[in-house]
C-alpha positions, 0 to 999 in steps of 0.5 A, a space after each residue: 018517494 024514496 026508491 027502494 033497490 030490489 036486490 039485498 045489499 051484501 054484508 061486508 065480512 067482519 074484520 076480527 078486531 085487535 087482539 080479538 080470538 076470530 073463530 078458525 075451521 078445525 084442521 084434522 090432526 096429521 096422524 105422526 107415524 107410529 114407532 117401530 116395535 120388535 114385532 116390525 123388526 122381526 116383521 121387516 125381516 121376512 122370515 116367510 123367506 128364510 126357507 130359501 136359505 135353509 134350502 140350499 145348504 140342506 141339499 149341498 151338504 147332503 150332497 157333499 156327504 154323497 163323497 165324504 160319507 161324513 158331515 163337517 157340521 161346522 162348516 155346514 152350520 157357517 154355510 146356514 149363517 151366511 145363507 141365512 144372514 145374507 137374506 135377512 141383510 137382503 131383505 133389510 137393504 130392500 126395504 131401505 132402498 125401496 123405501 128411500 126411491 119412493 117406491 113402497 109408499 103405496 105397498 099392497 103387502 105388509 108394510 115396511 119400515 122405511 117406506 111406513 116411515 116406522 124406522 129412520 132409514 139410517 137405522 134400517 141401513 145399519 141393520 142391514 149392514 150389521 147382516 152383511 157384515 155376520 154373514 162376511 164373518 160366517 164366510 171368512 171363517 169357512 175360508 181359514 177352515 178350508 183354506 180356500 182363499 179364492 172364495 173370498 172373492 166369492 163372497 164379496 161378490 155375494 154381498 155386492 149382489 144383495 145389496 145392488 138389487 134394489 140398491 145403488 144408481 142402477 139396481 137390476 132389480 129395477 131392470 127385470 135381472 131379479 129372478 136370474 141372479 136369485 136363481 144363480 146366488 141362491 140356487 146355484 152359488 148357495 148349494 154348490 158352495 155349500 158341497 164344494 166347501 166341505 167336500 172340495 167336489 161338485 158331483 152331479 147330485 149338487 148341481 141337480 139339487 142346485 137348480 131346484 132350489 134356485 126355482 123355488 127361490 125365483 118362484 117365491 121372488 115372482 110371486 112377490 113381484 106379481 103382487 105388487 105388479 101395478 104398483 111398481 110398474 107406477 113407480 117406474 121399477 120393471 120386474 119380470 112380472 111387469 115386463 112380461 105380464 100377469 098371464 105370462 108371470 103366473 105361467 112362469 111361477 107354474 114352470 118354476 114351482 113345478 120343475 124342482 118335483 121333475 128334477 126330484 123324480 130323476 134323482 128318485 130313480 137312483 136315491 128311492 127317498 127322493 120320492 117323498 119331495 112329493 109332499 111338497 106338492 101339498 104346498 106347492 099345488 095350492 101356490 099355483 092355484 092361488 096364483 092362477 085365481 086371486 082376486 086381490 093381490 094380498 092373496 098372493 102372500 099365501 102363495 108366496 109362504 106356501 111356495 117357500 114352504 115347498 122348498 124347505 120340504 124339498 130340501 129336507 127329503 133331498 138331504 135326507 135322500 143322499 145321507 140316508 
């Protein structure tokens, strides 16, 4: 009687046979990157920073008519082209520098070119040069204005700052030196040029405006940076935020906000407008209050618009303050 095995023998797998059509397993398609369109160009500007450029030349050429009693618009319409050009070139070169690193791969804010692989990277490095290059244009024709050659030097030294913030071997921005020489180009640099280029003075008034525009400049770059804290501290970049901490970022941005309305009310005491800076408070109260109690990153976008929003009304109500 034949012995019948308990266990079913295992089929060997069929061999598809020459030039037979084996069946395949469905592969999903990887999704190619979408092409840039206007609306990311415009986008990858960040035109929610531009305030801080406009901020700067508002209140240096309000106290520069403090000495003159007169506006030089030219000059002051190529002081607004370099500050505006210098920051739309800064925010190109970031996006390109970040992009290449590695480091906006996994952004919690509006996607940018490079890193959304939207754009070649050689492309948005162009743009970003093609800014640069407007802004050293604007500035060079202030200098034949002037004739103050020396600033020349200034300039260079300007467009070098931009560019290494996130880009080159060792940028700074990578070292927690972003906030200070925001503070120093876009606060100090920017409006005591601003003054210094028209009335060839720096009067006390410039150099209190200077320092509450430069906050708001930091605060603004802060807020962006404590948005985006854990995933730079993954890539290996250490901002403030990432150096100091959550808490030690959100007072920081208080201080920072806040400051300009204290240095506002001194300057009210001898130039009465100066009290209506106070309506920057309605964009600034809530940017702290954001900042101190939001539950997803994305929230501090608001923070950050509303806070630029607050220099721009700073600005008017300071300009309007020394002309008026």
């Amino acid at each position: 009687m034949a012995r019948t095995s308990s266990k079913k023998r295992k089929r060997p797998a069929s061999r598809p046979r020459p030039g037979g059509n084996p069946q395949r397993v469905p592969v999903a398609p990887t999704r190619a990157p979408q092409k840039a369109t206007a609306r990311d160009w415009i986008g990858a500007a960040r035109l929610r920073t531009l305030p801080l450029a406009v901020t700067p030349v508002l209140i240096g050429t309000g106290a520069s008519m403090l000495v003159l009693d007169s506006l030089r618009w030219v000059v002051a319409l190529c002081c607004l082209a370099v500050a505006v050009c210098l920051q739309i070139g800064v925010n190109y070169a970031n996006d390109y520098s970040d992009g290449i690193r590695g480091t906006d791969d996994f952004r919690v804010g509006p996607a940018r070119l490079t890193g959304a692989r939207k754009a070649k990277p050689r492309t948005v490095l162009i743009v970003a040069l093609v800014f640069f290059g407007l802004a050293a244009v604007a500035g060079l024709a202030i200098v034949i204005r002037t004739q103050q050659w020396w600033l020349l030097l200034v300039g260079a030294v300007c467009i070098v700052a931009a560019w290494f913030y996130t880009g080159g071997k060792r940028p700074y921005g990578y070292y927690g030196l972003g906030e200070i020489v925001v503070f120093v180009f876009f606060g100090l640099v920017a409006t005591l040029g601003t003054t210094w280029v028209q009335a060839l003075a720096l009067p006390q008034e410039a150099w209190f405006g200077a320092v509450g525009a430069g906050s708001f400049a930091c605060a603004v770059l802060l807020a962006n940076n404590l948005r985006d804290i854990d995933q730079d501290r993954a890539a290996g970049k250490r901002t403030l935020s990432v150096l100091i901490g959550r808490r030690g970022s959100q007072v920081l941005f208080t201080v920072l906000v806040l400051a300009p309305f204290v240095i506002s009310g001194w300057i009210a005491l001898f130039y009465p407008i100066a009290w209506l800076t106070l309506f920057g408070l309605l964009a600034a109260l809530p940017a702290v209050l954001i900042v101190w109690t939001y539950r997803l990153p994305r929230e501090l976008v608001v923070a950050l618009a509303l806070s630029s929003l607050a220099s721009l009304t700073y600005g008017v109500f300071l300009f309007w303050a020394f002309v008026g």
